[in-house]
C-alpha positions as CSV (number, residue, x, y, z in Angstrom):
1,X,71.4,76.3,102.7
2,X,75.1,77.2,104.3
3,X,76.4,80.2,105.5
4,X,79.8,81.5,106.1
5,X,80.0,84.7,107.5
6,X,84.1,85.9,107.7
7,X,85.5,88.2,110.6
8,X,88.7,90.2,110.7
9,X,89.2,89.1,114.4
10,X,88.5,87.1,117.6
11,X,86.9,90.4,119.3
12,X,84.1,91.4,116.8
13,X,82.8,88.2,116.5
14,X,82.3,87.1,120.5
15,X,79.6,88.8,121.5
16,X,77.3,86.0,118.7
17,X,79.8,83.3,119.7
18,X,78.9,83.7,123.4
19,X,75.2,84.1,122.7
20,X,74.6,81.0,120.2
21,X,77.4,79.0,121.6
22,X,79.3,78.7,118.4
23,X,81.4,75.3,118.3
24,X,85.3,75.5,117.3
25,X,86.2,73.6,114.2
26,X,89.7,72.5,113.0
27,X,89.7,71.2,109.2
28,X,93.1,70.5,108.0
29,X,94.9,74.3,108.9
30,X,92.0,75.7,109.2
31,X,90.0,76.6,112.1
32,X,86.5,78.0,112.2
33,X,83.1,77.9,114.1
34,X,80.0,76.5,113.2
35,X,76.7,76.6,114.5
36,X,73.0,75.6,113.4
37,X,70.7,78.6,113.4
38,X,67.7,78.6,112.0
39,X,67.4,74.5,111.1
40,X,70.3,75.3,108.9
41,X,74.1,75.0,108.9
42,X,76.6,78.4,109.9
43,X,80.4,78.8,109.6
44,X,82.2,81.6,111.0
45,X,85.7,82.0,109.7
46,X,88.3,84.6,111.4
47,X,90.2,86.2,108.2
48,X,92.9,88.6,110.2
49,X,92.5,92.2,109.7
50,X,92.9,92.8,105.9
51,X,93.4,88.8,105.8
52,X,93.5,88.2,102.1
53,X,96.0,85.2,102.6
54,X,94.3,84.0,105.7
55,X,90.7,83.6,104.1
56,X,92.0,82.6,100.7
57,X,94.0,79.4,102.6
58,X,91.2,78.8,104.7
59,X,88.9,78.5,101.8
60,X,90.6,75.9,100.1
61,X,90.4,73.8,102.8
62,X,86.6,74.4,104.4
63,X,85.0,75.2,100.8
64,X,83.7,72.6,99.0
65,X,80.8,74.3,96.5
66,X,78.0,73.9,99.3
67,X,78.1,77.6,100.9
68,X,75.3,79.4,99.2
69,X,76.1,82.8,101.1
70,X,78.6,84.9,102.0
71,X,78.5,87.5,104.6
72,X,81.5,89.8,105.0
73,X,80.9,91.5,109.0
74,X,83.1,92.9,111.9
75,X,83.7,96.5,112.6
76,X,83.9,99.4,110.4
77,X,84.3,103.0,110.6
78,X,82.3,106.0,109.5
79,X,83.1,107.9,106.9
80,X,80.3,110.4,106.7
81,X,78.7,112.3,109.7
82,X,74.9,110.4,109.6
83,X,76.2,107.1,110.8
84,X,76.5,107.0,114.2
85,X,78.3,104.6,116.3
86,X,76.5,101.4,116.6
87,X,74.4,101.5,113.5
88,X,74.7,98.3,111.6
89,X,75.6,99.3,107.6
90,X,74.9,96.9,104.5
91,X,76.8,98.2,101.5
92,X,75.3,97.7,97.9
93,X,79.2,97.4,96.8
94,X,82.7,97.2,97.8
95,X,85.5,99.3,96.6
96,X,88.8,97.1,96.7
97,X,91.9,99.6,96.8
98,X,94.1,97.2,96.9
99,X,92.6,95.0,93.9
100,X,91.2,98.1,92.1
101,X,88.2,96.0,91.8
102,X,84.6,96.8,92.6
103,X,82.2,94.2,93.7
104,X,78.6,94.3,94.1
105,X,76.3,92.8,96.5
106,X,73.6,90.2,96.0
107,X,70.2,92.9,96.0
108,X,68.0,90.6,97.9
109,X,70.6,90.5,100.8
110,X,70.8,93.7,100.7
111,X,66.8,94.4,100.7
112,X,66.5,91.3,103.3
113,X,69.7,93.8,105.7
114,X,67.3,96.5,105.1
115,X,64.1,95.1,106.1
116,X,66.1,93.5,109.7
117,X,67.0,97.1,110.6
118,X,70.2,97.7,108.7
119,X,71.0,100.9,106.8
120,X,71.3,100.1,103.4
121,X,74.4,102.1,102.0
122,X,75.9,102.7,98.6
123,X,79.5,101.9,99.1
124,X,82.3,100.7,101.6
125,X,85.6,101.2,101.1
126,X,88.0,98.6,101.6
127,X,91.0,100.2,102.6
128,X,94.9,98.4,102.2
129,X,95.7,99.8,105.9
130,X,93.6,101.1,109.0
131,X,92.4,104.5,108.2
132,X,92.8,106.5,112.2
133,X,92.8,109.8,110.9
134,X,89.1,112.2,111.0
135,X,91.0,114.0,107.9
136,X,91.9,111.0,105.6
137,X,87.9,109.8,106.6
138,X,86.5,113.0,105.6
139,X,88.5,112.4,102.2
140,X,87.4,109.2,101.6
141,X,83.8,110.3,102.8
142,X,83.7,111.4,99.0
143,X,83.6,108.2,97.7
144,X,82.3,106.2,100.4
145,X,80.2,105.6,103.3
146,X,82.1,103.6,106.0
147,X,86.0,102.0,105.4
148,X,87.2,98.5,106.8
149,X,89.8,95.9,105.4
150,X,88.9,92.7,104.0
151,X,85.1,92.8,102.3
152,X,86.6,93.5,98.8
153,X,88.9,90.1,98.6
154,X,86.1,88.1,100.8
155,X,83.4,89.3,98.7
156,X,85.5,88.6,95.3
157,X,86.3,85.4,96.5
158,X,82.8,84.5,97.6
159,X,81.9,85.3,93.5
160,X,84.4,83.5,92.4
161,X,82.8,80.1,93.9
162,X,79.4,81.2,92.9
163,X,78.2,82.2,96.3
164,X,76.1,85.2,96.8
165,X,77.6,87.8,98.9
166,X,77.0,91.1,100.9
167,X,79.4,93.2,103.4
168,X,77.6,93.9,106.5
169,X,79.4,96.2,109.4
170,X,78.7,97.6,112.8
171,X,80.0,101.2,113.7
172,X,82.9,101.7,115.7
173,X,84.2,105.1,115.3
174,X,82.8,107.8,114.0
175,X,83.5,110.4,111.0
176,X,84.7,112.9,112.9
177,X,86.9,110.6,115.8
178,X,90.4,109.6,115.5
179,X,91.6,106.3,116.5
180,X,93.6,106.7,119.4
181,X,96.7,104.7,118.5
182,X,98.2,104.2,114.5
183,X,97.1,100.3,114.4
184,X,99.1,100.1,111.0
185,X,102.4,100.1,113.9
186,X,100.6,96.9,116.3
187,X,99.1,94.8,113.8
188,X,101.3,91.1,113.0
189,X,101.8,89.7,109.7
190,X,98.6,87.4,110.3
191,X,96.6,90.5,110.5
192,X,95.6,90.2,114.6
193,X,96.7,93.3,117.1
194,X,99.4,92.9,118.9
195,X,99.5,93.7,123.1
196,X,102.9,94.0,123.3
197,X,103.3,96.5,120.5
198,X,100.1,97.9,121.7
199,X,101.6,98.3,125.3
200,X,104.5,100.1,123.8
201,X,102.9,102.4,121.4
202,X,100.6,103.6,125.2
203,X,104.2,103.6,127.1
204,X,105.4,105.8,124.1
205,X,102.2,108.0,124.2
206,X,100.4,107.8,127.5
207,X,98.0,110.3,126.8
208,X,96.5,107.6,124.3
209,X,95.2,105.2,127.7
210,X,91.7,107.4,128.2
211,X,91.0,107.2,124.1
212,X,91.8,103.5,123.9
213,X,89.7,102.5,126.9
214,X,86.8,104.4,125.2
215,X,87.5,103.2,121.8
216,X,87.3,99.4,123.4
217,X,84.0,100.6,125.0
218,X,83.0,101.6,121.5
219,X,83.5,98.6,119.6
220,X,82.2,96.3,122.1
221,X,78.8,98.0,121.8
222,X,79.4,98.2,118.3
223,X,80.3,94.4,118.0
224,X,76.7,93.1,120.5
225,X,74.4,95.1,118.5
226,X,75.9,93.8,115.2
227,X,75.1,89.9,116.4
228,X,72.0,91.3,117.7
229,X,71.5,92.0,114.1
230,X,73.3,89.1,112.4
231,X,71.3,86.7,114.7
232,X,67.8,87.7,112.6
233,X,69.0,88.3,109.8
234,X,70.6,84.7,109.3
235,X,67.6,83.7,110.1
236,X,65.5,85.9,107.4
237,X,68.5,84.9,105.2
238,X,67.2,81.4,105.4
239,X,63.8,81.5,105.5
240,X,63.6,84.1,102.5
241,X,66.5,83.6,100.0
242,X,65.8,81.9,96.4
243,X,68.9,80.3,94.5
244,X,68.8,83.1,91.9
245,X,71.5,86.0,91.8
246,X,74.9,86.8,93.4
247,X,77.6,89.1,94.3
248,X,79.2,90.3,90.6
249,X,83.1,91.8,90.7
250,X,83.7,94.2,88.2
């Protein structure tokens, strides 16, 4: 059985590159990681934040009909006040907003999430820009549980090839926190933060360096205790998955 578990960027998948030593792979333009875990075969592709174009070239080049799951991870934030920052969500589906598609999770991953600590959630929402403000999060709280960038096209994708799929994400900000810089303004056309734009959005708004320095603190925690997580549950994954069953779009 192969994996291939997608991240937006670099940062929210290191702390599981460092601790199973994850091997960097270059297939034609694509690069990815791989690592055996579990006796079997796992990929780790980096998408971009909101990376449609990045995973969908990517895919053409590593997929060849052999990866049996899908696991959309990274980062998310919360949209409702009981997640706390840290706890490591598994949706039961993904609302696209930029697709206007909804895509439901294989159940089995999501029981397996469950039973390796994850909460089990009704919903994500996968927003078409990063969502900073506690307002437009208590908004979207209304229709979902946590918001990130790039499970609805992975996961639709993942269905399209026959894979079965789930979206998986660590807390990095809570409900009721706003990011302290609009990341819409730093991020590249490839979906990765920029420093220099970051630099000049602090030089622009000083007040923003305490915030930041925190919110880094935050996600890093966030980011070890999801590959705490993802480093059992592969391994369940593996050990307790059938063939039967995938993600469905809708």
């Amino acid at each position: 059985m192969r994996v291939l578990i997608t991240f937006a960027v670099e940062a929210e998948f290191a702390p599981w590159r460092k601790l199973r030593g994850f091997e960097k792979m270059t297939k034609g333009k694509a690069q990815f990681f791989r690592a055996r875990i579990g006796g079997g075969e796992v990929n780790v592709l980096l998408t971009g934040v909101g990376g449609k174009n990045a995973w969908l070239e990517a895919t053409k080049v590593i997929w060849d009909g052999e990866v049996d799951i899908c696991i959309s991870s990274g980062l998310a934030g919360a949209l409702r006040p009981e997640y706390r920052l840290g706890d490591v969500l598994a949706a039961k589906e993904v609302q696209s907003v930029n697709s206007k598609r909804v895509v439901a999770a294989d159940r089995r991953l999501v029981r397996l999430a469950e039973e390796q600590g994850a909460r089990a959630v009704d919903s994500f929402y996968s927003a078409g820009r990063v969502i900073g403000l506690a307002a437009e999060k208590r908004e979207l709280g209304r229709l979902a549980d946590a918001v990130e960038m790039e499970s609805g096209e992975v996961l639709y994708e993942a269905a399209a090839w026959g894979a079965k799929g789930i979206a998986i994400r660590g807390i990095s900000d809570a409900a009721d926190q706003d990011l302290p810089l609009d990341f819409n303004k730093v991020m590249t056309t490839t979906g990765e933060v920029s420093v220099p734009r970051v630099l000049g959005e602090i030089v622009r708004h000083p007040w923003s360096t305490a915030a930041l320095v925190r919110f880094g603190n935050q996600s890093r925690l966030a980011a070890e205790k999801l590959a705490a997580f993802l480093d059992r549950y592969v391994e369940a994954v593996r050990s307790s998955m059938s063939t039967s069953g995938g993600a469905v779009a809708r």
